[in-house]
C-alpha positions in Angstrom: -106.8 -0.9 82.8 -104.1 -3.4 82.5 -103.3 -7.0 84.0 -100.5 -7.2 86.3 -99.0 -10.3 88.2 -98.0 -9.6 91.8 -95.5 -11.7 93.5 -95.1 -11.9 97.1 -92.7 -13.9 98.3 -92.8 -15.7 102.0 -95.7 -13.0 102.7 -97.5 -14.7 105.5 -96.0 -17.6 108.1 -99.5 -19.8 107.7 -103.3 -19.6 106.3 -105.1 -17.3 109.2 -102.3 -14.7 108.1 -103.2 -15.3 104.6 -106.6 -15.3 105.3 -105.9 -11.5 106.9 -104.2 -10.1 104.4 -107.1 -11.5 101.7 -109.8 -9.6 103.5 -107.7 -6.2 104.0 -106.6 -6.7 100.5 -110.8 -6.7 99.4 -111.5 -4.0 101.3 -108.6 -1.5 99.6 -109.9 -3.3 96.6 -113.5 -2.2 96.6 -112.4 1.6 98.1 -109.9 1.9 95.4 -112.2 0.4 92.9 -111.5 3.0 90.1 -107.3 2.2 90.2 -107.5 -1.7 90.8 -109.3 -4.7 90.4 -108.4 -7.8 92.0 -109.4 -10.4 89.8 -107.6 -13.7 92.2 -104.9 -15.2 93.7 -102.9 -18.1 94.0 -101.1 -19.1 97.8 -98.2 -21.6 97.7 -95.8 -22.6 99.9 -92.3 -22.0 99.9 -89.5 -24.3 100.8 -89.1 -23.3 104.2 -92.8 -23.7 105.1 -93.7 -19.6 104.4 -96.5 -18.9 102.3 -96.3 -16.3 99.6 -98.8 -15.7 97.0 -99.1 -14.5 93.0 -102.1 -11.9 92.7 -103.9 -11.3 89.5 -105.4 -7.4 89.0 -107.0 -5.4 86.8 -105.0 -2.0 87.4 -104.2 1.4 85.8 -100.5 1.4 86.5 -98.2 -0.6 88.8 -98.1 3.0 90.8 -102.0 2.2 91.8 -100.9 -1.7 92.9 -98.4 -0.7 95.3 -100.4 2.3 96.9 -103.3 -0.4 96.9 -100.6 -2.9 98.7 -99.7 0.1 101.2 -102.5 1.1 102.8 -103.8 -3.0 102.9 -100.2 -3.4 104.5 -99.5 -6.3 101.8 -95.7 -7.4 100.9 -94.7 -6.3 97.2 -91.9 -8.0 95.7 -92.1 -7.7 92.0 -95.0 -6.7 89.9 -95.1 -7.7 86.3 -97.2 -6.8 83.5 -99.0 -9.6 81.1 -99.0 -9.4 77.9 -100.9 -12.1 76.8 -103.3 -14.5 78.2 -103.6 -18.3 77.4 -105.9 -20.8 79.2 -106.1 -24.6 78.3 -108.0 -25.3 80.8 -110.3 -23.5 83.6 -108.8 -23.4 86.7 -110.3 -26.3 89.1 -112.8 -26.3 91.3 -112.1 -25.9 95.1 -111.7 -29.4 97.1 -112.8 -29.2 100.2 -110.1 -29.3 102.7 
């Protein structure tokens, strides 16, 4: 398998929708567990208040990502493949909101 970055831009219009997508998005994951791994993802917002998200999977081709995206009914705007990884520092632990 190989790491891909998945960018979905102005995806979801606030965190419950998020929070939807997530848990269709681990259940496609876990059924198609041989083709892709989700390994995590990061929400933002965009400038006009939208949130959109870039996803982090373990994946045997960007063919597997977007049926995995399909049948989870998940935006796809761009899928990239790493090449290299570099971390300075772990990522933070999650504040309470």
């Amino acid at each position: 398998m190989e790491t891909y970055l998945i960018l979905r831009r102005s995806a979801w219009r606030d965190l419950d929708e998020a929070e939807e997508a997530r848990a269709r998005a681990a259940t496609e994951s876990e059924r198609l567990s041989e083709l892709v791994e989700w390994r995590r993802s990061y929400t933002f917002a965009e400038c006009d208040g939208a949130l959109g998200s870039v996803c982090i999977y373990e994946a045997v081709s960007p063919e597997a990502l977007r049926h995995h995206a399909a049948t989870a009914v998940l935006p796809v705007d761009e899928i990239v493949k790493v090449v290299e990884t570099v971390v300075v520092r772990p990522d933070p632990a999650a504040t309470a909101a």
